[in-house]
N, C-alpha and C positions, 0 to 999 in steps of 0.2 A: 469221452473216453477215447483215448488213441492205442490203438493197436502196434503193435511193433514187431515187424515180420524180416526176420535175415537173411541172409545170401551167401549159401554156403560156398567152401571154396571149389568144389565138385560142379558147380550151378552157377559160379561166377564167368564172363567169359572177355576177353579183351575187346576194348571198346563198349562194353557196358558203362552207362551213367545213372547218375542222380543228381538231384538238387536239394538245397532244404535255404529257406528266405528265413531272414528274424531283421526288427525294427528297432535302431538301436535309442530307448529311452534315456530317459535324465535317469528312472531309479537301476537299472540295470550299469548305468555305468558307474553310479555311486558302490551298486554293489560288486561291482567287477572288483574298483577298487578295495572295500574293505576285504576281498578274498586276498586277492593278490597281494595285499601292503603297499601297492604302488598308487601313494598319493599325488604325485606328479601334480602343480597348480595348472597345467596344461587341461589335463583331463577335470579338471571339480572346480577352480575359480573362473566364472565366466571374465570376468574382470583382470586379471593376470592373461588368459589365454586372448585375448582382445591386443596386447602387446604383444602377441606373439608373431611368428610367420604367418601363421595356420586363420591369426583375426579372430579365431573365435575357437571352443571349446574342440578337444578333438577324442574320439575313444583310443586307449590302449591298444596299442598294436595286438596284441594278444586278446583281444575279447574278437577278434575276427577270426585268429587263429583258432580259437576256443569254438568258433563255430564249423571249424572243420573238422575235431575231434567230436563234436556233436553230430554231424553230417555222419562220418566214419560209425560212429557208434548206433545208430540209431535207423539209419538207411541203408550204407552201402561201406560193408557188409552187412551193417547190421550190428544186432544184441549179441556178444561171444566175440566180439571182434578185440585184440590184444593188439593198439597202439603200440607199433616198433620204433617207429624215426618219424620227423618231416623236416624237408626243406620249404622253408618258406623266403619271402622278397614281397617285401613291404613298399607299395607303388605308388597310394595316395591315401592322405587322411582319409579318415572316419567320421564325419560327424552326426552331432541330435537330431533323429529322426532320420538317418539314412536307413535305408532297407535294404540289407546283403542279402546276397543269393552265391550261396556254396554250389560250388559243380562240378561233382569227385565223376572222371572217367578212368576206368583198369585201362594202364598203358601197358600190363605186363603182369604173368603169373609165374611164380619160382617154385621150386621145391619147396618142403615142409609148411606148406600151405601159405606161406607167402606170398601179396599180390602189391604190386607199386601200382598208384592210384595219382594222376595228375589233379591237381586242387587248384582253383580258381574260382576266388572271390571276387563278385562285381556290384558296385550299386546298382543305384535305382538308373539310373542314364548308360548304365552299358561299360561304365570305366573300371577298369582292372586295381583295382585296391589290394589284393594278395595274390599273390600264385606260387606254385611249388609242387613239391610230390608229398606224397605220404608212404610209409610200408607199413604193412599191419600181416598178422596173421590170421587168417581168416578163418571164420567156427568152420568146424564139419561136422555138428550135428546139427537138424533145423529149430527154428525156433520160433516162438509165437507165444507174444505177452503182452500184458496191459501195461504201458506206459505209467509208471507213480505218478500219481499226482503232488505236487510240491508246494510246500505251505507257504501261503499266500505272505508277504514282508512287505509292513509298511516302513516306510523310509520317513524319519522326523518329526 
């Protein structure tokens, strides 16, 4: 059971960080694709992506992205948090079985509870795979929940 605790915009302060890591599988990238529609032979034929630049399989630009509106959501701010904009810049493939590590720090707090958050994605060796900002508006009231649990999907 995971607990889910926010940071409100009151409690928030520049130069605050976080991180959140995830390992990107075979069934996670099939299912990125079925969300998205983006079947791309890049990302799902290992046999096609082998012909490619990339030599072998690569995840969707956006299932990294995807882990910083997870990061945003979930850590920092937090549960209540309302995804405004990001800029992202997409630096190097993705591939099976890399392990991202999201690293949201507040570069900046604005009126109506608005805070801009630098976003940097890195694998497992330290290399920069995304970066950008994010703006969200940030809860002000606190918060403290139990994480859903999400039904378990087999793949094939």
């Amino acid at each position: 059971m995971t607990t889910l605790v926010n940071r409100t915009y009151d409690e928030i302060q520049e130069g605050d960080s976080a991180t959140l890591a995830r390992t990107l599988t075979e069934k996670e990238l099939v299912l990125f694709a079925a969300v998205s529609g983006d079947v791309n032979p890049v990302h799902l034929d290992a046999e096609f992506a082998k012909t490619t630049m990339f030599g072998e399989q690569i995840a969707h630009g956006m299932w990294s992205g995807s882990l910083i509106s997870a990061a945003l959501a979930t850590v920092l701010p937090g549960p209540g948090t309302i995804y405004l904009g990001q800029e992202l810049s997409f630096r190097r493939p993705v591939k099976l079985a890399d392990t991202l590590t999201v690293t949201l720090t507040v570069k900046e707090k604005l009126s109506k509870n608005r805070v801009i958050l630098d976003t940097l994605v890195t694998n497992q060796d330290g290399e920069k795979v995304v970066v950008g900002t994010a703006t969200v508006m940030a809860p002000t009231e606190k918060a403290e929940l139990t994480a859903p649990v999400l039904p378990e999907i087999k793949i094939g």
